[in-house]
C-alpha positions in Angstrom: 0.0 0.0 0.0 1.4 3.7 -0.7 0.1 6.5 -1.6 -0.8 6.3 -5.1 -3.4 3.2 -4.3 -5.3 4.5 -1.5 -9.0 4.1 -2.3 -12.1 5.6 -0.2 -13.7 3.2 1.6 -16.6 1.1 -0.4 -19.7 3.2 -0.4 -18.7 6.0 1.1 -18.7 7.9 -2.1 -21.1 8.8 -4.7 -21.2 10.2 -8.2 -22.3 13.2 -8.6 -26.3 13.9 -10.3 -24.7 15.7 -13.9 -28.3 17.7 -14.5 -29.3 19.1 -17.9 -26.9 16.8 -20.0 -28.8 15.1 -22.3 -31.9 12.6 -21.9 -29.6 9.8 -22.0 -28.3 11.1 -18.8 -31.8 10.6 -17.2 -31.5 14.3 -15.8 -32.2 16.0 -19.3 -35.1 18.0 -20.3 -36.2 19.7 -17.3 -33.0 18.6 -15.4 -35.1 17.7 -12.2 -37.2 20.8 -12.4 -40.7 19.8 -12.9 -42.7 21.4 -15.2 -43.4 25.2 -15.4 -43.4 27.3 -12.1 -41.6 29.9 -10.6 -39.0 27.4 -9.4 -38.5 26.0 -12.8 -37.0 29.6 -13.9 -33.4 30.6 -14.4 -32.9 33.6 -11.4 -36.0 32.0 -9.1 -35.1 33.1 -5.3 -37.4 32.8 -2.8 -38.6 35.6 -0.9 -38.5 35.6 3.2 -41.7 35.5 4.2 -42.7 34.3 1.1 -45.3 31.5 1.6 -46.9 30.8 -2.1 -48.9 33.5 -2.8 -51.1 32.8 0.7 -51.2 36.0 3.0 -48.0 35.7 4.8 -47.9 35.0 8.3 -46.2 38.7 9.0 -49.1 40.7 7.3 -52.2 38.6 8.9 -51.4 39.4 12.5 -52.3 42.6 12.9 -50.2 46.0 14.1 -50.3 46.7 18.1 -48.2 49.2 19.9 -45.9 51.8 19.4 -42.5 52.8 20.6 -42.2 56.2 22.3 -39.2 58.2 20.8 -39.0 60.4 23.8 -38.5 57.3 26.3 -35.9 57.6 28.9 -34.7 54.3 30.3 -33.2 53.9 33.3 -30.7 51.7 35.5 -32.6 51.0 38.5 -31.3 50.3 42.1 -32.2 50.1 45.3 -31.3 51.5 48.7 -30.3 48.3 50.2 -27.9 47.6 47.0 -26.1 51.0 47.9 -25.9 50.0 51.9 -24.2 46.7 50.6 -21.9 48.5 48.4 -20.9 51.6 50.8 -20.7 48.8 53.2 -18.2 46.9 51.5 -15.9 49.6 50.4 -16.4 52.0 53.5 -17.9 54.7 51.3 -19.9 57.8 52.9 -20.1 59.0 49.2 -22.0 57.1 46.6 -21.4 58.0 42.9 -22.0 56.9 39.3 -18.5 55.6 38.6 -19.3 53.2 41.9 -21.9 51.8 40.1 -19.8 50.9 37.1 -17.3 49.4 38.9 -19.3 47.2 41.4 -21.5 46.4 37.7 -24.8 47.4 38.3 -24.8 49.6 35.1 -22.7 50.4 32.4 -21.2 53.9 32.1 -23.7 55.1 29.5 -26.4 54.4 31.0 -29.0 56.6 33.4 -29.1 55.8 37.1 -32.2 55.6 39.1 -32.3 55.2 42.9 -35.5 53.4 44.4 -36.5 52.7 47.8 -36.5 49.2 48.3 -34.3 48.2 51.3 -33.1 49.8 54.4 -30.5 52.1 54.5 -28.5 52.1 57.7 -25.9 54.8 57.6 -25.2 58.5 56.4 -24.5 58.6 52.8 -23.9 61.1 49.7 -25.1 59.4 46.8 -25.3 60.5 43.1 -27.5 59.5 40.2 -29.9 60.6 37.4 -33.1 60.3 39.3 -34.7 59.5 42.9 -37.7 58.5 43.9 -39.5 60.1 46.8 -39.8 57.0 48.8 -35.3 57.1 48.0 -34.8 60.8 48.9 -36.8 60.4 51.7 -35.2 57.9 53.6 -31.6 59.0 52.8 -32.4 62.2 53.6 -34.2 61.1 56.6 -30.8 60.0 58.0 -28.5 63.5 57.0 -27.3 62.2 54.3 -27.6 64.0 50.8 -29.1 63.4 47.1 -26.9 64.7 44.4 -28.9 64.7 40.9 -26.7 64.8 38.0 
């Protein structure tokens, strides 16, 4: 055995269908086509969506909704997520880049404090918005609400 007798294994192979050679062939004439039709063409391409000729599945449900362009999005979080954090890195000012780093937004995004939790000490803390139930209780123990 070398190299210019190696064989693929039997069966493992097949010829390929030659289409459009001849009817001799057996794949002459309408070289596996079928008989008239879009798909019979030279340059056929099915649409997307496209679903022959019934009303496609995209234009019979109907339109609900809209987005509102003047949406702003925010990042929420939560008093007791600021406790843990000022806790852990003995902060008595909280800001945006803190945030970033401990991951609980990215640096584009908006900040929103909310009042879920207890917060336990005196704190500065900084952010896009606050809601009442947030400014209250900080302020509520001397600390301060920066808005940016």
């Amino acid at each position: 055995m070398n190299l210019s007798n190696l064989k693929p294994a039997e069966g493992s192979t097949k010829t390929r269908k030659r289409i459009g050679r001849g009817t001799g062939s057996g794949h002459g004439g309408t070289s596996t086509r079928g008989h008239k039709g879009a798909k019979s063409r030279s340059g056929y391409s099915r649409k997307i969506g496209f679903e022959g000729g019934q009303m496609p599945l995209q234009r019979r449900l109907p339109k609900f909704g809209f987005n509102n362009i003047n949406r702003v999005e925010y990042t929420a979080i939560n008093l007791n997520s600021i406790q843990s954090l000022a806790d852990a890195k003995k902060l008595d000012k909280v800001t945006k880049a803190d945030f970033v780093e401990a991951g609980f937004s990215s640096a584009k995004d908006l900040v929103k404090v909310l009042g879920n939790g207890a917060l336990t000490s005196k704190l500065q803390v900084e952010a896009d918005a606050f809601s009442k139930s947030a400014t209250s209780a900080i302020e509520s123990l001397g600390g301060t609400v920066v808005k940016l």
